[in-house]
N, CA, C and O atoms as a DFTB+ gen file, in Angstrom:
556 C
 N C O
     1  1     -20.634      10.480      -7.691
     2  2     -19.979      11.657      -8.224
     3  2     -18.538      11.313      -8.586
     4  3     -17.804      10.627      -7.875
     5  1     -18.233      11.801      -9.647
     6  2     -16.813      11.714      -9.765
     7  2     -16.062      12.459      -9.338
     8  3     -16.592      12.993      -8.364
     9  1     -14.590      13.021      -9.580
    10  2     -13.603      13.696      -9.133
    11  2     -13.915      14.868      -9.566
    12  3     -14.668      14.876     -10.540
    13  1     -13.461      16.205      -9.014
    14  2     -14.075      17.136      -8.888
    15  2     -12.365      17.789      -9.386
    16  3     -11.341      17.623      -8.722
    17  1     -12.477      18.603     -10.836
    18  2     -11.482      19.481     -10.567
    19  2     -11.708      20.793     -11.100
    20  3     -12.603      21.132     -11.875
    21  1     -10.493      21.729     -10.432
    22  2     -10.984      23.017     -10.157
    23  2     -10.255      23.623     -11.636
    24  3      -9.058      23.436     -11.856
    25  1     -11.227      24.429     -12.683
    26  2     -10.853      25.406     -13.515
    27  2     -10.735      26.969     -13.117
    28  3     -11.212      27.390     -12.063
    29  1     -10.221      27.600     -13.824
    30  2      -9.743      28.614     -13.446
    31  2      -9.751      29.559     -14.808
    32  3      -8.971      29.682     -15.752
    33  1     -10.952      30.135     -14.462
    34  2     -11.411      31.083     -15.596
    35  2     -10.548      32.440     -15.537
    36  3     -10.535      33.163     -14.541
    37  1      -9.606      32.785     -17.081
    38  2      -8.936      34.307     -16.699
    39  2     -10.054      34.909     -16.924
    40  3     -10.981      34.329     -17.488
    41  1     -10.145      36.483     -16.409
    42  2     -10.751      37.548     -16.122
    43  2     -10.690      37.756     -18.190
    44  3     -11.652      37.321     -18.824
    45  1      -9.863      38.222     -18.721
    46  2     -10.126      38.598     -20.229
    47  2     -10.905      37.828     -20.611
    48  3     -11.827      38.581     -20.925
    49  1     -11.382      36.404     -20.924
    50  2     -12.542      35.537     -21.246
    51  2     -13.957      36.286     -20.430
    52  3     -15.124      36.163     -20.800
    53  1     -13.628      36.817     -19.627
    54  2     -15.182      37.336     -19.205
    55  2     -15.167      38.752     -19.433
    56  3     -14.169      39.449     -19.247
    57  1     -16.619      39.308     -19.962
    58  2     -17.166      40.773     -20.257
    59  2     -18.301      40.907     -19.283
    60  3     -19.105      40.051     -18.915
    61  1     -18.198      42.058     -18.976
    62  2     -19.381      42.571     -18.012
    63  2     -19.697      43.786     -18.634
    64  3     -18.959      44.630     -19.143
    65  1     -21.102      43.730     -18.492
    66  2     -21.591      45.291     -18.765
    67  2     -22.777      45.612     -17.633
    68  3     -23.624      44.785     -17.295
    69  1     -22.709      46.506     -17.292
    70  2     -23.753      47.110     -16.481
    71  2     -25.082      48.134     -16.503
    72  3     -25.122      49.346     -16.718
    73  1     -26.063      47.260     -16.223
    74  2     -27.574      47.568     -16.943
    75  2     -28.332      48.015     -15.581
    76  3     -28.141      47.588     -14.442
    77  1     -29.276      49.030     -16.043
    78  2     -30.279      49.425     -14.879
    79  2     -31.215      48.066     -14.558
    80  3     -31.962      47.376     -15.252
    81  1     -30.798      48.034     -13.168
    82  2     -31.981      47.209     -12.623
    83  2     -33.171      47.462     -12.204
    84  3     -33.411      48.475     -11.546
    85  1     -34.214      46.454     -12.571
    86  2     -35.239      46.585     -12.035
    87  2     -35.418      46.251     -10.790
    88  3     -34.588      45.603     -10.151
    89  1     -36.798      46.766     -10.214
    90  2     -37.119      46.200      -8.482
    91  2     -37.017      47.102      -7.885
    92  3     -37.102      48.139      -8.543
    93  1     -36.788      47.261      -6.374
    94  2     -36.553      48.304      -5.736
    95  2     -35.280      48.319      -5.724
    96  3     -34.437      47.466      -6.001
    97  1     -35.174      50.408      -5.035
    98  2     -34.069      50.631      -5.184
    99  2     -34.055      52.668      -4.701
   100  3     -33.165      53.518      -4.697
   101  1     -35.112      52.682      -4.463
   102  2     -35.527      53.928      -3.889
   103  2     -35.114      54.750      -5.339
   104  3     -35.560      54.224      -6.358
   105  1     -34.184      56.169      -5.538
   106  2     -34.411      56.820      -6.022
   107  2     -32.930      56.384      -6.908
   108  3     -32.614      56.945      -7.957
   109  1     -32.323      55.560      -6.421
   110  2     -30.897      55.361      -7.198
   111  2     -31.899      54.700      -8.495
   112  3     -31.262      54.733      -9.548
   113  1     -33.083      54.203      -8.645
   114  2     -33.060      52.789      -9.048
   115  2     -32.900      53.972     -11.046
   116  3     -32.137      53.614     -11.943
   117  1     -33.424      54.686     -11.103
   118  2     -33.318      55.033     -12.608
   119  2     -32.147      55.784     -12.857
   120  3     -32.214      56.401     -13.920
   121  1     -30.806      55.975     -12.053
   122  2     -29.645      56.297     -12.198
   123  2     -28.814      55.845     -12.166
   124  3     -27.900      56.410     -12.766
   125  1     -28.529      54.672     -11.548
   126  2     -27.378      54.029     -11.033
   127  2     -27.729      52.596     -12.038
   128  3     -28.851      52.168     -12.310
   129  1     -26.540      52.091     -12.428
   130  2     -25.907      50.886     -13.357
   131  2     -25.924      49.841     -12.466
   132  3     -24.730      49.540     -12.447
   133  1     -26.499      49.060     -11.688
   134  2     -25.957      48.227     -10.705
   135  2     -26.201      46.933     -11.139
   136  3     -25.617      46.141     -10.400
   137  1     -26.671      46.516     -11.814
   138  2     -26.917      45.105     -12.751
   139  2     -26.077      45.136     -13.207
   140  3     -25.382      46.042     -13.666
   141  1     -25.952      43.350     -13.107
   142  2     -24.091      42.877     -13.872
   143  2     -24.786      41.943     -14.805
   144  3     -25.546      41.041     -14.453
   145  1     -24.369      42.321     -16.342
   146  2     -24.372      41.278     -17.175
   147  2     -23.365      40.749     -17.673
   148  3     -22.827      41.338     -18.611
   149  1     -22.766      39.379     -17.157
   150  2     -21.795      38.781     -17.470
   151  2     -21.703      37.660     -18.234
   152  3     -22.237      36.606     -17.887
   153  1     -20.827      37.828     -19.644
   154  2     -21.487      37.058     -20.513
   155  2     -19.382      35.834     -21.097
   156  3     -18.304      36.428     -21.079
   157  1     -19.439      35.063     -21.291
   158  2     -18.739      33.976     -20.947
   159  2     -18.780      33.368     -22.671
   160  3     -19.929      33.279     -23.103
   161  1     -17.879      33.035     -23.469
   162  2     -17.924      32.483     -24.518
   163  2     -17.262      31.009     -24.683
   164  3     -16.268      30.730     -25.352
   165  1     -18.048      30.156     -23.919
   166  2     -18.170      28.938     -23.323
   167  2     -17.300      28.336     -25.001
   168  3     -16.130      27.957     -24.947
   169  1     -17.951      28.341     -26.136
   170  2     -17.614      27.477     -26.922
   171  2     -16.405      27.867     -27.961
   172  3     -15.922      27.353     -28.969
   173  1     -16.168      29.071     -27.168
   174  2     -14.484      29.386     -27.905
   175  2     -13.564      29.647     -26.763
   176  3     -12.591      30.400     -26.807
   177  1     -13.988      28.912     -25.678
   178  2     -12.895      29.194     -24.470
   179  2     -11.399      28.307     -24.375
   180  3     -11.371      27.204     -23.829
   181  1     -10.834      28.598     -24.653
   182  2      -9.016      27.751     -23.964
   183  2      -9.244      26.922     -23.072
   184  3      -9.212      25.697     -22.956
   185  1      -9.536      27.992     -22.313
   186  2      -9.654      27.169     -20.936
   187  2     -10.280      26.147     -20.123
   188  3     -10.093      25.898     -18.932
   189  1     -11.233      25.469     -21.154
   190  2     -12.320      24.294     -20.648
   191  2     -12.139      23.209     -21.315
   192  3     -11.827      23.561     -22.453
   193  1     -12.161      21.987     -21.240
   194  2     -11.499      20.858     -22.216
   195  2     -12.761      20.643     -22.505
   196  3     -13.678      20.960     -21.748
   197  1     -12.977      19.857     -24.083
   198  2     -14.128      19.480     -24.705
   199  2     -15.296      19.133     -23.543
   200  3     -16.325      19.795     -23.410
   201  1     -15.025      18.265     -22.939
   202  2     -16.196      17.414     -21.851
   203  2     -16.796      18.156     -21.439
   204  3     -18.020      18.159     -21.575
   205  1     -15.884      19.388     -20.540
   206  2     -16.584      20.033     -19.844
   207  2     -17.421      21.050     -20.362
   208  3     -18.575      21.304     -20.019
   209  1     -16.656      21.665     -21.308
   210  2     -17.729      22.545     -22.459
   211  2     -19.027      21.872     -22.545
   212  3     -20.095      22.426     -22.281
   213  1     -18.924      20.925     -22.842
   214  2     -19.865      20.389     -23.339
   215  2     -21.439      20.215     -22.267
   216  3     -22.601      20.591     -22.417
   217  1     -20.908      19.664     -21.488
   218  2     -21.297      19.748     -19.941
   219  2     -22.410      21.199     -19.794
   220  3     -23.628      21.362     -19.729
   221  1     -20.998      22.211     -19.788
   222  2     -21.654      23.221     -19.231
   223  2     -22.339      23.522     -20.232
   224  3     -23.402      23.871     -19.718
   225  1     -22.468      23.642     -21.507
   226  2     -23.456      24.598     -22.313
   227  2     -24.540      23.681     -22.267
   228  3     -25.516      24.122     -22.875
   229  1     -24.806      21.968     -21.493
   230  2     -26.159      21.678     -21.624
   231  2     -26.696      22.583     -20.530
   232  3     -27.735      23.239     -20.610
   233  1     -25.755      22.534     -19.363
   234  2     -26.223      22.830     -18.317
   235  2     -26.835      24.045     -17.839
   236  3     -27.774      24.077     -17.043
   237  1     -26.226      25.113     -18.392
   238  2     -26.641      26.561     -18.852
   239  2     -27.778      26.594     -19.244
   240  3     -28.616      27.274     -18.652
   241  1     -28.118      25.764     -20.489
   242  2     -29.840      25.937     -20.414
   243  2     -30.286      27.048     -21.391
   244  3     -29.595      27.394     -22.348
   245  1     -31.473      27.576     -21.090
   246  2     -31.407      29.142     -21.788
   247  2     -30.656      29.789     -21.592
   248  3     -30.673      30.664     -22.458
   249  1     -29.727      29.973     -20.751
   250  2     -28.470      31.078     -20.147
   251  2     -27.198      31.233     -21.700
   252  3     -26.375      32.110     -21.960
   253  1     -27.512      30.160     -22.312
   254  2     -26.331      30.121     -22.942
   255  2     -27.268      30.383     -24.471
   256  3     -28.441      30.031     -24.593
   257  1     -26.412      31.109     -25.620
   258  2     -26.902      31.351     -26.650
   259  2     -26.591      30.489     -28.124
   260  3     -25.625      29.745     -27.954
   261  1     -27.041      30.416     -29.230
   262  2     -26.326      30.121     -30.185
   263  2     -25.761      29.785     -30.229
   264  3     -25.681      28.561     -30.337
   265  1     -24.611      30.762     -30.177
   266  2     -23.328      30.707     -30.222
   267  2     -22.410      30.166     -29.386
   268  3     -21.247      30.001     -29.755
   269  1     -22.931      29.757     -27.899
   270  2     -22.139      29.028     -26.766
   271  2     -21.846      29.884     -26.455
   272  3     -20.649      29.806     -26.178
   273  1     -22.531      31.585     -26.155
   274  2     -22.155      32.533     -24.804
   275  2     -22.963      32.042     -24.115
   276  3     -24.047      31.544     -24.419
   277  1     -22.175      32.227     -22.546
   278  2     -23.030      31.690     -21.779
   279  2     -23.467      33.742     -21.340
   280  3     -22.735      34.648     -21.739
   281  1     -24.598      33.957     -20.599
   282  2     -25.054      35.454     -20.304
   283  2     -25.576      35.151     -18.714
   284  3     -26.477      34.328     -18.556
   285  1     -25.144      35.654     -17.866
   286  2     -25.479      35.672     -16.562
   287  2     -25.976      37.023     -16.157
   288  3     -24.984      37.745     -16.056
   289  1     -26.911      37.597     -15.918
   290  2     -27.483      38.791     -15.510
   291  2     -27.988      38.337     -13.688
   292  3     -28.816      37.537     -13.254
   293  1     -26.816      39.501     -12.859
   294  2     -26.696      39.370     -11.459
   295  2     -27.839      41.202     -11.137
   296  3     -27.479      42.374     -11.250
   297  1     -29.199      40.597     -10.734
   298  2     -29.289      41.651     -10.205
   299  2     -30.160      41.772      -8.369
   300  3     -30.979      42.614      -8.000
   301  1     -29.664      40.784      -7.698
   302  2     -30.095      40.452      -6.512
   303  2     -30.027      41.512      -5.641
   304  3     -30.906      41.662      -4.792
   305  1     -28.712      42.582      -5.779
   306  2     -28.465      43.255      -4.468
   307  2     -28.181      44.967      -5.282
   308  3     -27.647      45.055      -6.387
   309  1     -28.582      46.005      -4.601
   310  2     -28.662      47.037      -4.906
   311  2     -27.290      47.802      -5.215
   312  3     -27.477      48.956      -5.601
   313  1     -25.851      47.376      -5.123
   314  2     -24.990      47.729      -5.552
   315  2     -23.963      46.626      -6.506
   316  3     -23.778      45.418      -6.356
   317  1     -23.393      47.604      -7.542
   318  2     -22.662      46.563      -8.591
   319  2     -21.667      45.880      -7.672
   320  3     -22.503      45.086      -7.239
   321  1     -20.682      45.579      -7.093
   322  2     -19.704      45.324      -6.700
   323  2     -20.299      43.821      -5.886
   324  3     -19.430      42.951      -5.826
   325  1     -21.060      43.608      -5.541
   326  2     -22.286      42.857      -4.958
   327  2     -22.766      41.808      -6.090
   328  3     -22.721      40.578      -6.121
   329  1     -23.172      42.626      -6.871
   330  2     -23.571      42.232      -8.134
   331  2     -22.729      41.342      -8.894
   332  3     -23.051      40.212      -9.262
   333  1     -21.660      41.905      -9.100
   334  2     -20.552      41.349      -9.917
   335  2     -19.838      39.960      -9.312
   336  3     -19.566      38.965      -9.983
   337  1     -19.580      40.154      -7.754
   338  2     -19.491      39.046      -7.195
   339  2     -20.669      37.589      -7.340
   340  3     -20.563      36.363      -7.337
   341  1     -21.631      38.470      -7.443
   342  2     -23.080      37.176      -7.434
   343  2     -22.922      36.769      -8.948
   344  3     -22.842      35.541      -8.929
   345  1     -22.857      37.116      -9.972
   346  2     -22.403      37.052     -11.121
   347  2     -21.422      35.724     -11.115
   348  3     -21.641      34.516     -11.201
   349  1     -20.157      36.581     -10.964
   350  2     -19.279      35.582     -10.715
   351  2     -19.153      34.040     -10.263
   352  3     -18.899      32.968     -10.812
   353  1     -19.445      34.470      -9.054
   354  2     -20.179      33.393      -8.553
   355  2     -21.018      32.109      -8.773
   356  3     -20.634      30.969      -8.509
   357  1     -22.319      32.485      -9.337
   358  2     -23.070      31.825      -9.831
   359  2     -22.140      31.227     -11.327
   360  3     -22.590      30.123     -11.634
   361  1     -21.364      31.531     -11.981
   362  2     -20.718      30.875     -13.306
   363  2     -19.771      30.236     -12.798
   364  3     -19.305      29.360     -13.527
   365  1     -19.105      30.414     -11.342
   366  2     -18.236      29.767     -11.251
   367  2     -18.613      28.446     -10.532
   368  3     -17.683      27.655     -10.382
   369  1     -19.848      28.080     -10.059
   370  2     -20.763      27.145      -9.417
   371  2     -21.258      26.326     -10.915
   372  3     -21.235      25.097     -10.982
   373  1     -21.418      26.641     -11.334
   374  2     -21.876      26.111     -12.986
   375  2     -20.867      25.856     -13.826
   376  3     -21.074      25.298     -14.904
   377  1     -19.621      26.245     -13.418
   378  2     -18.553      25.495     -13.681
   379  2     -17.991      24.424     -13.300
   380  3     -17.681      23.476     -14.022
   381  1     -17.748      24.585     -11.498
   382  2     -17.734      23.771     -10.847
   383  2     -18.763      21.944     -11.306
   384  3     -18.495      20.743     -11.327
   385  1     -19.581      22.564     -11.498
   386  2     -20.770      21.307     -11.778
   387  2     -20.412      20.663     -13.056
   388  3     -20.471      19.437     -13.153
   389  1     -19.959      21.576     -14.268
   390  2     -19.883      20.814     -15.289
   391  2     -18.548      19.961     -14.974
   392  3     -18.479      18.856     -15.512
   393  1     -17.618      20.327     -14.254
   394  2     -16.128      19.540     -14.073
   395  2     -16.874      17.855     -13.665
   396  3     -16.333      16.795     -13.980
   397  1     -18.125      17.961     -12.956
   398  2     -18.195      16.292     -12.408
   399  2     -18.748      15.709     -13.865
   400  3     -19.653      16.115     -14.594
   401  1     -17.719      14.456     -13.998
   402  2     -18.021      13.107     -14.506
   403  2     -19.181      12.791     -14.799
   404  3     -18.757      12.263     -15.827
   405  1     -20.034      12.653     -14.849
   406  2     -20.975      11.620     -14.505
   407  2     -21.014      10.243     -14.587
   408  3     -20.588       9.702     -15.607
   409  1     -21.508       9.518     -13.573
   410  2     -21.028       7.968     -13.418
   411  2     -22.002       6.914     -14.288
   412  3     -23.149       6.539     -14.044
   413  1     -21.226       6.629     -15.243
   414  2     -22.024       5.710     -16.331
   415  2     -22.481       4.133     -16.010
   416  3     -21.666       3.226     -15.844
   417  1     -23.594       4.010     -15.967
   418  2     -23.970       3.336     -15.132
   419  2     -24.132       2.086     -16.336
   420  3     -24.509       2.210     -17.502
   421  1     -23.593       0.535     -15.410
   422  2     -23.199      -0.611     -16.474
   423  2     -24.744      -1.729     -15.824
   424  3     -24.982      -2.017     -14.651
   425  1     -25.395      -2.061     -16.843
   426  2     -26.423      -2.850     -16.835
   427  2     -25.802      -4.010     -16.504
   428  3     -24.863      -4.475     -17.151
   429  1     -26.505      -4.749     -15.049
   430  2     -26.239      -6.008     -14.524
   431  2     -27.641      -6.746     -14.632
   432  3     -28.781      -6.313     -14.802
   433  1     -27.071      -8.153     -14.455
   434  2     -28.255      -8.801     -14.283
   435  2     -28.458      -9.905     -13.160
   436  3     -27.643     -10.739     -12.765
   437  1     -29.815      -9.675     -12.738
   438  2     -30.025     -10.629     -11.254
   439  2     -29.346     -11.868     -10.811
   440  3     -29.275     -12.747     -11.669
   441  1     -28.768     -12.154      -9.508
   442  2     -28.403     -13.210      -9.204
   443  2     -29.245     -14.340      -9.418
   444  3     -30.230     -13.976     -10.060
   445  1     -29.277     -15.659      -9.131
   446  2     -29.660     -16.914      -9.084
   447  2     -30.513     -16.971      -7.981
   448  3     -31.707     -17.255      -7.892
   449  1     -29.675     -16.646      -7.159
   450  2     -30.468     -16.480      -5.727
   451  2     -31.240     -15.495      -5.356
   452  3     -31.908     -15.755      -4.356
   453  1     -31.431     -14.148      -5.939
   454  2     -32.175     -13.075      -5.843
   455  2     -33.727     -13.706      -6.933
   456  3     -34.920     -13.551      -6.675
   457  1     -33.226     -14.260      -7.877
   458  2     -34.583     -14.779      -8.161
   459  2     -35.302     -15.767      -8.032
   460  3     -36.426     -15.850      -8.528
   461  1     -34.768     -16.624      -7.367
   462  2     -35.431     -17.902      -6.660
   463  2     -35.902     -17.008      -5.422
   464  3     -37.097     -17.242      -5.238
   465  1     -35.451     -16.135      -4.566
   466  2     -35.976     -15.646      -3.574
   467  2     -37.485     -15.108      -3.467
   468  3     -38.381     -15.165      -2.625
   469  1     -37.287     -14.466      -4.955
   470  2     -38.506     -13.653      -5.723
   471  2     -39.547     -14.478      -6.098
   472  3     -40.721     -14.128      -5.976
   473  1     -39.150     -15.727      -6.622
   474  2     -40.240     -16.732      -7.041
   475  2     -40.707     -17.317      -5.964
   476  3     -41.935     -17.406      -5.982
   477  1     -40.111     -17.823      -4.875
   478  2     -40.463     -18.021      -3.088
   479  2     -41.136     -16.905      -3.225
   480  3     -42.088     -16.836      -4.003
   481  1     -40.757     -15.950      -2.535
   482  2     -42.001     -14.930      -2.459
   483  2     -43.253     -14.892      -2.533
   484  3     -44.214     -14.727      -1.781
   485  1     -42.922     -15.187      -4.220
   486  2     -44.830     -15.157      -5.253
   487  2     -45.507     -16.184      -4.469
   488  3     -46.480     -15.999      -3.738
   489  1     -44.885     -17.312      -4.696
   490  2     -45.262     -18.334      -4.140
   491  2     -45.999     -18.520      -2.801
   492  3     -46.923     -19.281      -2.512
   493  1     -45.241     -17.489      -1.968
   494  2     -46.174     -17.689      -0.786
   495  2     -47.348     -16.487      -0.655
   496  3     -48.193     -16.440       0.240
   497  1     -47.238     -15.777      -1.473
   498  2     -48.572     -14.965      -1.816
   499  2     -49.396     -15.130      -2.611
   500  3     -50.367     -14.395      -2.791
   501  1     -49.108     -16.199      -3.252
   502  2     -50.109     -16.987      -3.999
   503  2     -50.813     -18.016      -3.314
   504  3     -51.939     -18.178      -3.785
   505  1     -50.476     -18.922      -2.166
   506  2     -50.994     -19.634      -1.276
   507  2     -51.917     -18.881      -0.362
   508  3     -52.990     -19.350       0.018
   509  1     -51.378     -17.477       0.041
   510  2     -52.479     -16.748       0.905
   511  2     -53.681     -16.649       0.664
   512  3     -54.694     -17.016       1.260
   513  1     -53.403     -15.883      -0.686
   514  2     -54.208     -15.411      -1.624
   515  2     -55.354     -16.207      -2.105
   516  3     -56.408     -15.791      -2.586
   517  1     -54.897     -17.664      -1.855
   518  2     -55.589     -18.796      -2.920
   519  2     -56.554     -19.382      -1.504
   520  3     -57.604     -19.984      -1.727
   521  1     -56.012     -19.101       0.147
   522  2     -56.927     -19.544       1.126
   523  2     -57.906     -18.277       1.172
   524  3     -58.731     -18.425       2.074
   525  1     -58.072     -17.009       0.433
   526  2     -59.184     -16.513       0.842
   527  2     -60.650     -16.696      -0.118
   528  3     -61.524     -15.882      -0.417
   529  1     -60.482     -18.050      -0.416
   530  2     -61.946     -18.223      -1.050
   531  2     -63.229     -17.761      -0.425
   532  3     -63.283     -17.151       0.643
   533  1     -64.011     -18.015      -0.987
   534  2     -65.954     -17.842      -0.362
   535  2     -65.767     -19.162       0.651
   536  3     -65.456     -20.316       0.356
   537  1     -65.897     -18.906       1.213
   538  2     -66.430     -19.763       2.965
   539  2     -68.161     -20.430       2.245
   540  3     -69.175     -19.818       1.908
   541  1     -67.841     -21.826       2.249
   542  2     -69.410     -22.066       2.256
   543  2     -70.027     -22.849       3.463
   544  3     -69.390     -23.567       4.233
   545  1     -71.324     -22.604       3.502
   546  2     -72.204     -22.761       4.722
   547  2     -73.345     -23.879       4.145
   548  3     -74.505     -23.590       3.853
   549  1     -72.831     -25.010       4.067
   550  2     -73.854     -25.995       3.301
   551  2     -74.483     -26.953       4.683
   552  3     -75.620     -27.421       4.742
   553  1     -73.586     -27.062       5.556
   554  2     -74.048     -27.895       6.690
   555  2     -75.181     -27.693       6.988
   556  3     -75.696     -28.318       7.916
């Protein structure tokens, strides 16, 4: 993993709107707004340097649109305030993730001695191998 650094999303870059949730919810559930849809415009943001943009809108997945909104719909817990935090939350964990590096990995090639070891090896499993002939019984 690489170095890990912390962004800091302002509140005006993010919109929320609040949608009836499904699931239970007893009698609030066809009155009350408690679903958070929080939607993030990843590819016109200030605040994310190319990499990480980049990062995050693979990482988003279907979450993110066209256009590089990213859309987070929080509806785990029966009140918004709950909601909005889990929302939050969850984009700011998916932020977090796009900040790591990833470690680019440089093609080496085998020692001298790692492959003479390897050819020993064969070698002696080829001798095993080569004593389990047919046993003959001619005497």
């Amino acid at each position: 993993m690489g170095p890990i650094m912390a962004l800091l999303i302002p509140d005006d870059e993010l919109e929320e709107t609040f949608v009836r949730a499904s699931g239970p919810g007893g009698q609030n559930v066809n009155k009350v707004s408690s679903a958070v849809q929080l939607r993030f415009d990843a590819a016109r943001s200030p605040s994310l340097p190319d990499d990480v943009r980049e990062r995050l809108l693979k990482l988003a997945g279907r979450k993110a649109t066209a256009d590089g909104v990213i859309v987070i719909t929080a509806n785990r817990f029966r009140d918004q305030p709950q909601n909005r935090a889990d929302a939050r939350a969850r984009l700011d964990e998916m932020v977090a993730r796009a900040c790591i590096r990833p470690i680019i990995r440089r093609a080496t090639r085998p020692t001298l001695g790692s492959k003479q070891r390897r050819l020993a090896g064969k070698a002696v499993r080829a001798t095993v191998k080569a004593g389990r002939g047919k046993v003959s019984t001619d005497d």
